[in-house]
C-alpha positions in Angstrom: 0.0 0.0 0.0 2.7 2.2 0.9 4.5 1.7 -2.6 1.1 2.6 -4.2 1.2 5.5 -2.0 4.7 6.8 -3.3 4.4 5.9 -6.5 1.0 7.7 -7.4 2.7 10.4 -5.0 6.0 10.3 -8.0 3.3 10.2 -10.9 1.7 13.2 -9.5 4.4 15.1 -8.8 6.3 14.1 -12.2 2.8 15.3 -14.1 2.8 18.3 -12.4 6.7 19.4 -13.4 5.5 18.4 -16.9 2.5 20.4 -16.8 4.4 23.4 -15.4 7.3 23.1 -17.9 4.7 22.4 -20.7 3.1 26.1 -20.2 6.8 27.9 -20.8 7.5 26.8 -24.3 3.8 28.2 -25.3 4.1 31.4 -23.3 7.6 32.1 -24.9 6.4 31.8 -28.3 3.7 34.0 -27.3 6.2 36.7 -26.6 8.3 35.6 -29.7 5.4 35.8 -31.6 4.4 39.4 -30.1 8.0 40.7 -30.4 8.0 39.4 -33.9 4.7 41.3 -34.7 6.0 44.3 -33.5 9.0 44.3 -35.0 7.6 43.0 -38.1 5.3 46.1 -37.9 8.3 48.7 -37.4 9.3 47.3 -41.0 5.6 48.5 -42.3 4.9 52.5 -43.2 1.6 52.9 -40.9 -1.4 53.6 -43.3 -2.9 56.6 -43.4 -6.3 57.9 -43.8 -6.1 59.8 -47.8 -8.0 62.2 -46.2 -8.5 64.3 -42.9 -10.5 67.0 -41.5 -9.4 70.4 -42.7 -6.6 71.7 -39.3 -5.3 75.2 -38.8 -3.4 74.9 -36.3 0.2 75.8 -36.7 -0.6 76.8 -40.2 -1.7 81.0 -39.9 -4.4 81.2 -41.8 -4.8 84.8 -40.7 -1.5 85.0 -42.2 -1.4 86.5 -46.3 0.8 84.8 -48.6 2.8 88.2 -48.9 3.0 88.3 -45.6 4.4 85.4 -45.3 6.7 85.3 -47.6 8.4 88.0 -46.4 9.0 86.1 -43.2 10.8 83.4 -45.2 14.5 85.2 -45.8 16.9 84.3 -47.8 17.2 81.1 -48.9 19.9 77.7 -50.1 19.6 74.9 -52.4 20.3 71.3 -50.9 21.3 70.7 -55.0 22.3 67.8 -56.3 22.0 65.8 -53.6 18.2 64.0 -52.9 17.9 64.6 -56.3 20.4 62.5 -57.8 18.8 60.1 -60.0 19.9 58.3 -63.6 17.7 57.2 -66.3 19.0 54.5 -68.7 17.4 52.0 -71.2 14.0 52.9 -69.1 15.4 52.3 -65.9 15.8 54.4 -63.1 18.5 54.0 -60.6 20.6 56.0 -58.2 21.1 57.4 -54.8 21.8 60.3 -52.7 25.4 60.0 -53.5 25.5 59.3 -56.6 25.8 62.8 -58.7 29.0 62.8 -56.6 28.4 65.1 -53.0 27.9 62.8 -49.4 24.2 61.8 -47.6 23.4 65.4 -46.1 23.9 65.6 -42.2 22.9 67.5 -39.8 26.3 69.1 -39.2 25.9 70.2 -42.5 22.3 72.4 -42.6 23.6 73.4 -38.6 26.0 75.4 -40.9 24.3 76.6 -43.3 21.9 78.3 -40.3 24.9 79.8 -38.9 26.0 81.4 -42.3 22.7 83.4 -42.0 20.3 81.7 -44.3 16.7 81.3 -42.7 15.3 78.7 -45.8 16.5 75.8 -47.7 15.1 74.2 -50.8 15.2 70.7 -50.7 15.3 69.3 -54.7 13.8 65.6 -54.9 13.8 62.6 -56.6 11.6 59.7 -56.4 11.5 57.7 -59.7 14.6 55.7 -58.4 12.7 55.2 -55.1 9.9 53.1 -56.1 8.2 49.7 -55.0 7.2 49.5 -58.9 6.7 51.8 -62.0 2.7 50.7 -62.2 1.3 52.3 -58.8 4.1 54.6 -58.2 4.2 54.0 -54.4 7.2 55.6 -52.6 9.7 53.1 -50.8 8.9 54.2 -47.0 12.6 54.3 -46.1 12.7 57.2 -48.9 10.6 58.9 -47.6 11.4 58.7 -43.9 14.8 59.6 -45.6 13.7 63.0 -47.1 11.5 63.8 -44.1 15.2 63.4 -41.8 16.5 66.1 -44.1 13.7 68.1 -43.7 13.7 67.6 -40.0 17.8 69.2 -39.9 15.9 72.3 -41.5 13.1 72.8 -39.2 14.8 71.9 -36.3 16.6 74.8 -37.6 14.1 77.2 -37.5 13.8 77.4 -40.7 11.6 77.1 -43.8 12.0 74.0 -46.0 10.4 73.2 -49.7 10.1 70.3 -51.3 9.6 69.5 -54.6 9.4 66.5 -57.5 13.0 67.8 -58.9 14.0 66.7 -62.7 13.1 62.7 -61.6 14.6 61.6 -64.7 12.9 63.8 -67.0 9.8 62.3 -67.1 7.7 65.5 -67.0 9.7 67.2 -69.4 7.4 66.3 -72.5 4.5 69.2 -72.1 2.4 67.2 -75.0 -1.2 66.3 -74.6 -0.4 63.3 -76.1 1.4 62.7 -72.3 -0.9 64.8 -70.6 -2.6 62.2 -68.8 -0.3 59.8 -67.9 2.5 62.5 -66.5 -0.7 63.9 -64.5 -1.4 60.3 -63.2 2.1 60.3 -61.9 2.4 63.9 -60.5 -1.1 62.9 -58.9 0.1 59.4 -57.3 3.4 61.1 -56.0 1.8 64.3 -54.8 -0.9 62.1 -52.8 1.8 60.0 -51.0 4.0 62.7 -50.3 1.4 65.2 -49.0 -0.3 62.3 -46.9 3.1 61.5 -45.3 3.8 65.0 -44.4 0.7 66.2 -43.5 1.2 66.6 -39.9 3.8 69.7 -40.4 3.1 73.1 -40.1 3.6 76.2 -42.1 7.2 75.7 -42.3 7.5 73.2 -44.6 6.2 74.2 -47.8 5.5 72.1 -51.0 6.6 72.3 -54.4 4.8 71.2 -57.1 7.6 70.2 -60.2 10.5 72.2 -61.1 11.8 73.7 -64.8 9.4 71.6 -67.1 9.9 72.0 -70.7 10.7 70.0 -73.4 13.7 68.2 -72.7 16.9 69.8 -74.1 14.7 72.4 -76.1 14.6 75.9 -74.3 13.2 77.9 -77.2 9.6 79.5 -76.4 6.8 76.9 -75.5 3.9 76.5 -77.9 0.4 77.1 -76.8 0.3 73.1 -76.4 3.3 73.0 -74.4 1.5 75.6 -72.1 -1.5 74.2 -71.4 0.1 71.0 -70.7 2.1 72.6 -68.2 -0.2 74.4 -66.6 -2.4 71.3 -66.1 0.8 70.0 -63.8 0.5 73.0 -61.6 -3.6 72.1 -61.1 -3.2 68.5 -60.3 -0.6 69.4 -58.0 -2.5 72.1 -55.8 -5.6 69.8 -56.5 -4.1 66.3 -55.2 -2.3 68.0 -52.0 -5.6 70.1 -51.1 -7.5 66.8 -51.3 -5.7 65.2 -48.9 -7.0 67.5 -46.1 -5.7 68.3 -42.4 -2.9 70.9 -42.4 -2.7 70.6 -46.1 -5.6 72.4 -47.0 -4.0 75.8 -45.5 -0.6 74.5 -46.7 1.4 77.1 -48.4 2.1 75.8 -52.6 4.9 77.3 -54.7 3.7 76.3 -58.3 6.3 77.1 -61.3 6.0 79.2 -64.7 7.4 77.3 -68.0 10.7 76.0 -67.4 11.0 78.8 -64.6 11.6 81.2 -67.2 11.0 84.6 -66.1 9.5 85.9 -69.3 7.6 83.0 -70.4 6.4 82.7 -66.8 4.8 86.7 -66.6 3.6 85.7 -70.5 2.0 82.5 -70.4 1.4 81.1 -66.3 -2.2 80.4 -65.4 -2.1 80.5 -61.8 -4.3 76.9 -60.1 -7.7 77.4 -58.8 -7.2 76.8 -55.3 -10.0 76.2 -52.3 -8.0 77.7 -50.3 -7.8 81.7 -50.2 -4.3 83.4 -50.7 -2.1 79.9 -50.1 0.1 79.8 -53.5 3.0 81.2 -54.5 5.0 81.5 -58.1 8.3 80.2 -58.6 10.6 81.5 -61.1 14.5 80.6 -61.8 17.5 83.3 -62.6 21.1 82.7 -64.3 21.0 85.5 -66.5 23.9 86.4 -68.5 24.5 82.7 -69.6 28.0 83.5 -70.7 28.7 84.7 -67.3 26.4 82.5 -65.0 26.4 79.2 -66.8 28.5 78.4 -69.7 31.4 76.5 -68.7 33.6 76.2 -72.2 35.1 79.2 -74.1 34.2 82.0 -74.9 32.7 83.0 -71.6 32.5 86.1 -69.6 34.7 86.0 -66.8 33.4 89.0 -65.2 29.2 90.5 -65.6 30.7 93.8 -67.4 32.2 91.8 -70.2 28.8 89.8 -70.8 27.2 90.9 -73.9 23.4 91.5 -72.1 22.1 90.6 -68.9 23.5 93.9 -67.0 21.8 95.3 -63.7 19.4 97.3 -66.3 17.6 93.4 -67.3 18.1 92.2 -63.6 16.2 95.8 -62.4 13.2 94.9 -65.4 13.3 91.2 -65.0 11.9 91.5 -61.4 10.1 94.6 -61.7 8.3 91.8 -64.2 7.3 89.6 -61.1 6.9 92.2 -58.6 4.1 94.1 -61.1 2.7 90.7 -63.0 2.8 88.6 -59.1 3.6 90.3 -56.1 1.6 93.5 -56.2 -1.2 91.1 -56.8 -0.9 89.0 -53.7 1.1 86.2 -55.0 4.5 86.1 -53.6 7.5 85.1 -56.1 10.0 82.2 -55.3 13.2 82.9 -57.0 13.7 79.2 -56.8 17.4 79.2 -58.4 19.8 81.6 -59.0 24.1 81.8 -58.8 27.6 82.0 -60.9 29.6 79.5 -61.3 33.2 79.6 -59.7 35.9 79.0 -62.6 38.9 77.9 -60.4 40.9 77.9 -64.2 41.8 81.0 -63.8 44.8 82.7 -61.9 46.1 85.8 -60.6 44.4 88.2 -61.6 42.0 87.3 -63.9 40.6 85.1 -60.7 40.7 87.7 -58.8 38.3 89.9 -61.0 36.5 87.2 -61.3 35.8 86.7 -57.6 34.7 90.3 -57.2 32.9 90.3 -59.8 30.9 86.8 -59.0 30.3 88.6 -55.5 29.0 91.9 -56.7 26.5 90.1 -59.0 25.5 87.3 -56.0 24.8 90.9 -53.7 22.9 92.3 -56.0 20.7 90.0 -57.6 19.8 89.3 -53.9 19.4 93.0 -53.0 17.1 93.8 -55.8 15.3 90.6 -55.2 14.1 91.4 -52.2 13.3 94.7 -53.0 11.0 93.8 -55.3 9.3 91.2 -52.8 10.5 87.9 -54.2 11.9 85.2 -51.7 15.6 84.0 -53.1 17.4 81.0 -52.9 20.7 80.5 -54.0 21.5 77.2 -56.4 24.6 75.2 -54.2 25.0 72.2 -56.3 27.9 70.8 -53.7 30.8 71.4 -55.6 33.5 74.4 -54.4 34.9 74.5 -58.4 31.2 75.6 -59.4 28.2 76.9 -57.3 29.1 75.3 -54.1 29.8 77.7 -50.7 29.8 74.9 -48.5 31.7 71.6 -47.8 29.1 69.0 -47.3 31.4 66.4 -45.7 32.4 69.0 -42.5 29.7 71.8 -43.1 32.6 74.4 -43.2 32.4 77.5 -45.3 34.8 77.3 -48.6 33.4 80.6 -50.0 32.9 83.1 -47.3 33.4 85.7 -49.7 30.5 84.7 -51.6 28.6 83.8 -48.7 28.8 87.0 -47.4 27.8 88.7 -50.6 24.7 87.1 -50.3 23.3 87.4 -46.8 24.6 91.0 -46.6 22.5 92.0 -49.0 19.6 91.6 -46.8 21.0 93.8 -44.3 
């Protein structure tokens, strides 16, 4: 009997162990399984509603577009940097780094604060960044990629735009023949990238395209290739506006034919927009070519040796925004504007050169702003040609240029 006893007591006993120990293996795949969920939803972009209530808040809406534009500064490119992108055979490929400059740090926009700029314009690619070339839908990490950029600038306190940059050229073919299908894709783009930044205030402004125009061909547009572009500017302000919450008070910059100054006062039909007083115009500047621009010989070394393109055409040019835009309530982005270094020459030909390349950077800024426009100067990253930074360190390799700029809005 007392065997029975002690053996049931060892069954009993045994069982119990069993049933204890059988319990932990389920209970730690429950927390494997729970641990694996989340981080299997880290690797997921939350989804978003594609539409919220209308919000105001952080966004001014007492605020004019004038008015605030003239809070906005003087602004910097980030070029050639998130919008480095190749196209080849129908593919699109490419990174940050691959037009040559490093992945933007902090460090770097710290710097360009401290030089005295108060905006920065952030070019983008996305083409390169897809899932697939059927629904267009942005890689997340890309986008949480631009938004860490963005982040350096606000954190800045400072005003950030973003755009859909060149992206491979795509949208340069202002043909109805394309009309639909470049619209589809400004529209897919737009939605995602409104949607993800939606929650930011009036800091970060939006951009619809950049210089669209047929590509290579700079000659004047045809009434075709004007309504065409025009019709990117509408789906634009109508796909962010659509997506509701801060976006429906967001301020838009929309751009003229190929940013031209001319063709934009001639031909730019400016969106219907629900919202009252919320867009702005954006418009590009390297005039004299030969001075600005053109890299191979002839060129003009210093402005007074170009043959047009003096202060006279820089004076009319803007007064052309400032009477055709500004004076009517719609504040003018001058998107792009610089000349190129041209570390060829010596003595005292670079010399000239330098004080020359200064006296035109103060001015074209001066008179911007005294006409009301908002200007941003084109860095493209590179010291030997527009660049005033070094983007590995963030020091300044052109004060003197630097300083010809932000003075002027002293």
């Amino acid at each position: 009997m007392m065997q029975i006893i002690y053996l049931l007591i060892i069954f009993l006993s045994v069982s119990g162990l069993q049933g204890c120990n059988g319990n932990k293996p389920e209970q730690a795949r429950d927390k494997k399984g729970t641990a694996m969920a989340a981080r299997q939803a880290d690797l997921q972009e939350p989804v978003k509603p594609a539409w919220i209530k209308p919000d105001t808040t952080g966004m001014e809406p007492e605020l004019s577009a004038i008015g605030f534009s003239r809070l906005m500064g003087i602004g910097w490119n980030l070029g050639n940097s998130l919008e480095s992108i190749s196209y080849k055979n129908g593919v699109y490929s490419g990174d940050e780094t691959s037009w040559d400059n490093p992945a933007t740090t902090k460090q770097l926009i710290d710097s360009v604060k401290k030089a005295g700029f108060t905006a920065v314009r952030i070019p983008v690619a996305y083409s390169h960044m897809l899932d697939n070339q059927v629904d267009y839908k942005i890689k997340w990490a890309w986008k949480k990629r631009v938004e860490e950029v963005v982040n350096y600038v606000l954190d800045n306190d400072m005003y950030a735009i973003i755009n859909i940059h060149w992206d491979g050229g795509w949208m340069n073919d202002p043909f109805y023949a394309r009309q639909a299908a470049v619209n589809a894709k400004i529209d897919s783009l737009w939605k995602q990238i409104a949607i993800y930044f939606r929650d930011y205030d009036d800091h970060l402004l939006f951009a619809g395209t950049n210089e669209i125009h047929i590509e290579g061909n700079y000659n004047p547009p045809s009434p075709e290739n004007i309504a065409v572009q025009n019709s990117f500017n509408q789906t634009f302000v109508n796909t962010v506006r659509a997506t509701g919450g801060r976006n429906a008070w967001r301020f838009l910059v929309v751009q003229g034919y190929v940013t031209n100054i001319d063709y934009t006062r001639n031909y730019m039909v400016i969106p219907a927009d629900p919202a009252h007083d919320r867009l702005m115009a954006e418009v590009h500047y390297y005039d004299p070519w030969e001075f600005c621009l053109k890299e191979d010989a002839p060129y003009a070394a210093v402005w007074s040796d170009a043959s047009w393109g003096k202060e006279d055409w820089v004076n009319t040019a803007f007064g052309y925004m400032k009477t055709t835009f500004i004076e009517k309530g719609i504040p003018v982005i001058l998107g792009e504007y610089g000349v190129i270094y041209r570390p060829s020459l010596s003595g005292q030909a670079l010399a000239d050169h330098i004080a020359s390349r200064n006296y035109y950077l103060n001015y074209v800024t001066r008179k911007a702003l005294e006409n009301g426009m908002v200007p941003f100067y084109w860095d493209n990253g590179y010291p030997d040609s527009f660049g005033l930074f070094n983007r590995k360190d963030g020091t300044r390799v052109r004060k003197d240029a630097i300083s010809a700029i932000i003075s002027a809005g002293k």
